[in-house]
C-alpha positions as CSV (number, residue, x, y, z in Angstrom):
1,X,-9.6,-4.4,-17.8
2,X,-7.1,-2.6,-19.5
3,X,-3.3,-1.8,-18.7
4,X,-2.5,1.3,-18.9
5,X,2.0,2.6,-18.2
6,X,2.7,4.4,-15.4
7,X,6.5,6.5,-15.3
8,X,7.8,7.0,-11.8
9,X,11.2,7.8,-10.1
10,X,12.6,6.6,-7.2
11,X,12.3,8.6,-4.5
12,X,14.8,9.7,-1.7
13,X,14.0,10.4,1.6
14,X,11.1,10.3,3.5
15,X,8.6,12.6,5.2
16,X,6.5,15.4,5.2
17,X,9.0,17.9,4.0
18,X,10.4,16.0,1.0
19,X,6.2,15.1,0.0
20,X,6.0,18.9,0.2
21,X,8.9,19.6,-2.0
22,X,7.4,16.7,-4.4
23,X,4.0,18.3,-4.7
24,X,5.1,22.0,-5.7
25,X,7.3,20.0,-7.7
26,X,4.3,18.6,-9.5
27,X,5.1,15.1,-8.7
28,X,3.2,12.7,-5.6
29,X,4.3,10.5,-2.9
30,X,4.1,7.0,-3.5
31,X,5.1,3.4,-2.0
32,X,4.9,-0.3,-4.4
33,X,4.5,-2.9,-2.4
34,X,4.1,-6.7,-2.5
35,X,4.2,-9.9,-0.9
36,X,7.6,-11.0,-0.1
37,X,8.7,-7.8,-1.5
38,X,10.5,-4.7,0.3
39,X,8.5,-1.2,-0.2
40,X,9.9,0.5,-3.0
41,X,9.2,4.2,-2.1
42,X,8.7,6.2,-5.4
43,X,7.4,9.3,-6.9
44,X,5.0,9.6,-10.0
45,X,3.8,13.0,-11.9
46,X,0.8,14.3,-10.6
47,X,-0.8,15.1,-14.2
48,X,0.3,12.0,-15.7
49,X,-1.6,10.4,-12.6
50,X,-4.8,11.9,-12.7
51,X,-5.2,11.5,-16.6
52,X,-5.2,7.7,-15.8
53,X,-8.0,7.9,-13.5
54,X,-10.3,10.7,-15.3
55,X,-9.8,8.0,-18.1
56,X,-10.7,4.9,-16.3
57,X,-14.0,3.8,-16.2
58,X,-13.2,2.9,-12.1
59,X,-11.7,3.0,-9.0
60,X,-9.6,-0.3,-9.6
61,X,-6.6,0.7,-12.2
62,X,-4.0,-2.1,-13.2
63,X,-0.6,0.0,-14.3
64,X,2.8,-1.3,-16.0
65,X,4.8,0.9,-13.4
66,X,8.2,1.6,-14.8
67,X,10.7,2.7,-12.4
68,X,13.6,5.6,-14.0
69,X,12.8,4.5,-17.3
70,X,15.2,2.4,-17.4
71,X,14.2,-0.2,-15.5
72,X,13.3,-3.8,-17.1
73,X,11.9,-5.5,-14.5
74,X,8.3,-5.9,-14.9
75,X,5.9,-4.2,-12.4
76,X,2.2,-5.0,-12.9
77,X,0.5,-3.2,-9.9
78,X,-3.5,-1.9,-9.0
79,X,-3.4,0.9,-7.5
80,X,-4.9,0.4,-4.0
81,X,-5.1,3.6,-2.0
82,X,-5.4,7.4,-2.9
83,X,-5.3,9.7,-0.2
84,X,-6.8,13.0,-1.7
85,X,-6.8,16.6,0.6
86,X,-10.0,17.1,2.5
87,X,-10.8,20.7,0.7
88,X,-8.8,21.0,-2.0
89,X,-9.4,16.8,-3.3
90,X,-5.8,16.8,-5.1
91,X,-3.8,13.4,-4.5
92,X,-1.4,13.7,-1.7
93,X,-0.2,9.6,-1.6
94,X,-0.9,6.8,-3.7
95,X,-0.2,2.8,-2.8
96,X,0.8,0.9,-5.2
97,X,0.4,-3.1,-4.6
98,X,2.4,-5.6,-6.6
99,X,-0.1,-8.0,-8.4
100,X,0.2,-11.6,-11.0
101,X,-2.3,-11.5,-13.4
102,X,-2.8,-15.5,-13.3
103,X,-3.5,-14.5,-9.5
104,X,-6.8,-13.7,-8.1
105,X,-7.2,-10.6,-6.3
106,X,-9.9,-9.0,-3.6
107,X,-10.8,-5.6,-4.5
108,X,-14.2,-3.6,-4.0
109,X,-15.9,-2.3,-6.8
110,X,-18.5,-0.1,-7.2
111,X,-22.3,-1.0,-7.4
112,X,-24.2,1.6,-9.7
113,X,-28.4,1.6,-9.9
114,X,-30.1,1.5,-13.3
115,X,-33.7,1.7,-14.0
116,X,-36.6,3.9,-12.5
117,X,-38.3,1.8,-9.5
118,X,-41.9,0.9,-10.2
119,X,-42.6,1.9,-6.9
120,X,-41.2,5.4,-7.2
121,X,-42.9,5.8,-11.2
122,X,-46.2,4.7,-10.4
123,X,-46.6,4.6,-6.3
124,X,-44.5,7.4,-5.2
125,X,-42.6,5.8,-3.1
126,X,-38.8,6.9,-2.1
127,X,-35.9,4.4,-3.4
128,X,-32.9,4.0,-0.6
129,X,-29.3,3.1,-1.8
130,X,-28.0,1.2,0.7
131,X,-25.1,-0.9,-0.4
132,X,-22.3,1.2,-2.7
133,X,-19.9,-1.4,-2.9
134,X,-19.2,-4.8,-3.1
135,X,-16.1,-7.2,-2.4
136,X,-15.0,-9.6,-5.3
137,X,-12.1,-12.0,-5.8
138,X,-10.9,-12.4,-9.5
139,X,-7.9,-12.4,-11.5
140,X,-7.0,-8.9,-12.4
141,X,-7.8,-8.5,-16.1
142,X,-11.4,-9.6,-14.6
143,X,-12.0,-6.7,-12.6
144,X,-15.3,-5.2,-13.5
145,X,-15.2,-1.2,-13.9
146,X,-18.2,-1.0,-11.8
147,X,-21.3,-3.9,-11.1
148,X,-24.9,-3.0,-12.2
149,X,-28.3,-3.4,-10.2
150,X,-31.7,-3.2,-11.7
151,X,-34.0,-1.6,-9.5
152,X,-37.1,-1.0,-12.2
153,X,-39.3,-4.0,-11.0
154,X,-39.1,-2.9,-7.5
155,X,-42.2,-1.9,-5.9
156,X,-43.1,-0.2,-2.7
157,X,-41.6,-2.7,-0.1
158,X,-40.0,-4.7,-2.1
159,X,-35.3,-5.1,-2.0
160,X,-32.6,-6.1,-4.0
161,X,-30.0,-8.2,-1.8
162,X,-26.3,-9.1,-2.9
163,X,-27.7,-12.5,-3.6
164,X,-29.3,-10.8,-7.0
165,X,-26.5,-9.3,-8.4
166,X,-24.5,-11.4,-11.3
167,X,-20.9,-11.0,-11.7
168,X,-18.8,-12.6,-14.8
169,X,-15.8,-14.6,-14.1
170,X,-15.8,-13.2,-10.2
171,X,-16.8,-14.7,-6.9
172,X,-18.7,-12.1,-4.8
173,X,-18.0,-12.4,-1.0
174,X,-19.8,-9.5,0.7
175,X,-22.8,-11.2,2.2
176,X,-25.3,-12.7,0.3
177,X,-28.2,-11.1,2.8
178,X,-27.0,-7.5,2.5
179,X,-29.8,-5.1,1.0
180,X,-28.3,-3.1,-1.7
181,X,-31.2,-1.1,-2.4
182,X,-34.8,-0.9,-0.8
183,X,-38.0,1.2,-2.0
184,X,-40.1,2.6,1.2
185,X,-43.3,4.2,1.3
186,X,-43.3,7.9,0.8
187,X,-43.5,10.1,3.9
188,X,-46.5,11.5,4.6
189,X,-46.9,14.3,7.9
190,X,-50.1,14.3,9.0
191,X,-51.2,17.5,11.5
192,X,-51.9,17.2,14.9
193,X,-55.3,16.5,16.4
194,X,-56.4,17.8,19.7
195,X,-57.1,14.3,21.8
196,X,-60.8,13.0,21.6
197,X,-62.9,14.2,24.4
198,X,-60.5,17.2,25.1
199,X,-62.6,20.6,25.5
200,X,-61.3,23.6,24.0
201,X,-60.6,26.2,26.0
202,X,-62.5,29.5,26.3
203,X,-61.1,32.8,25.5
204,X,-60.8,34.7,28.3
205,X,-63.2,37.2,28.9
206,X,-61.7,41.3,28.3
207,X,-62.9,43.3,31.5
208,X,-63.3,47.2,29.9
209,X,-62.7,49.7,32.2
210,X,-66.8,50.8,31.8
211,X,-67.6,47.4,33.0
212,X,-65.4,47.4,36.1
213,X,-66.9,50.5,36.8
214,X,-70.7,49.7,37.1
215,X,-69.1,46.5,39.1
216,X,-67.9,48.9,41.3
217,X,-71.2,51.4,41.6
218,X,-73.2,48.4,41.8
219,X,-71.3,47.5,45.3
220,X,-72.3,50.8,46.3
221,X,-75.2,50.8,46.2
């Protein structure tokens, strides 16, 4: 995976007003953290920012943070949280965690289905997506932009569990008995049949007003 810089500036304050002023100001929220390490809050430019992720190929980006510009001390982070508005989907905070890249890291990465399931081509069955991500440990530079499942030998019935995907150079450990994708019969509605030996009931017979009337000259006489 590759590295890519990241520019921030420390940040003062903290807040909703100050994120506010940030944000017309072009620039996001942001907090680099690590173990053993106090929270450095920071701010980084929103364009800048987004570039980085419309250019990676995943979720999981490694950056060189530099801190002011001026700052030597080496910052290798993965950007670990990115909290987006609801409607609008532009970044309002990011988390920035401190990482070695001769350390291992957990991180979740995507799982992406390739192939047209026999059972959908040729049986017309429907295929179910079940699992869309999976937990792996590796060193950083490891990181796999996003995991691959065949699905095209699937038939109607038939799954693909955890235990079938292949990762390089990474340990998976979401469980190996997990279903990430399933093909199941197509659905079929069938319409509703009156229940055996039920009668069918008879119209109702129309009275017109000549018949109640020779009913009633027939009493009469």
């Amino acid at each position: 995976m590759a590295i890519v810089v990241l520019k921030s500036a420390l940040r003062e304050g903290v807040g909703k007003g100050v994120a506010r002023k940030l944000r017309v100001a072009g620039s996001i929220p942001a907090v680099y953290y690590g173990r053993g390490e106090q929270p450095l809050p920071i701010s980084v430019h929103a364009r800048e920012l987004e570039g980085i992720l419309h250019a990676a190929a995943g979720s999981n980006v490694i950056v060189d943070l530099q801190v002011g510009g001026g700052d030597a001390t080496e910052r290798k982070a993965i950007l670990r949280e990115i909290q987006r508005h609801p409607v609008r989907g532009d970044i309002l905070h990011v988390d920035l965690q401190h990482i070695s890249l001769t350390e291992k890291i957990t991180v979740e990465v995507e799982v992406q289905l390739t192939g047209t399931a026999i059972g959908v081509k040729d049986e017309g069955g429907i295929l179910q997506h079940f699992l869309r991500e999976v937990e792996l440990e590796c060193l950083p530079t490891d990181i796999p932009s996003h995991v691959t499942v065949d699905v095209t030998h699937l038939t109607i019935g038939e799954s693909v569990h955890v235990s079938d995907i292949k990762v390089d150079n990474a340990e998976i450990l979401t469980e190996a008995d997990r279903t990430v994708a399933t093909v199941v019969p197509p659905t079929v509605l069938e319409e509703a049949k009156p229940a055996e030996g039920a009668e069918v009931a008879a119209e109702p017979e129309l009275v017109t007003k000549e018949k109640g009337a020779e009913e009633e000259g027939g009493k009469e006489g």
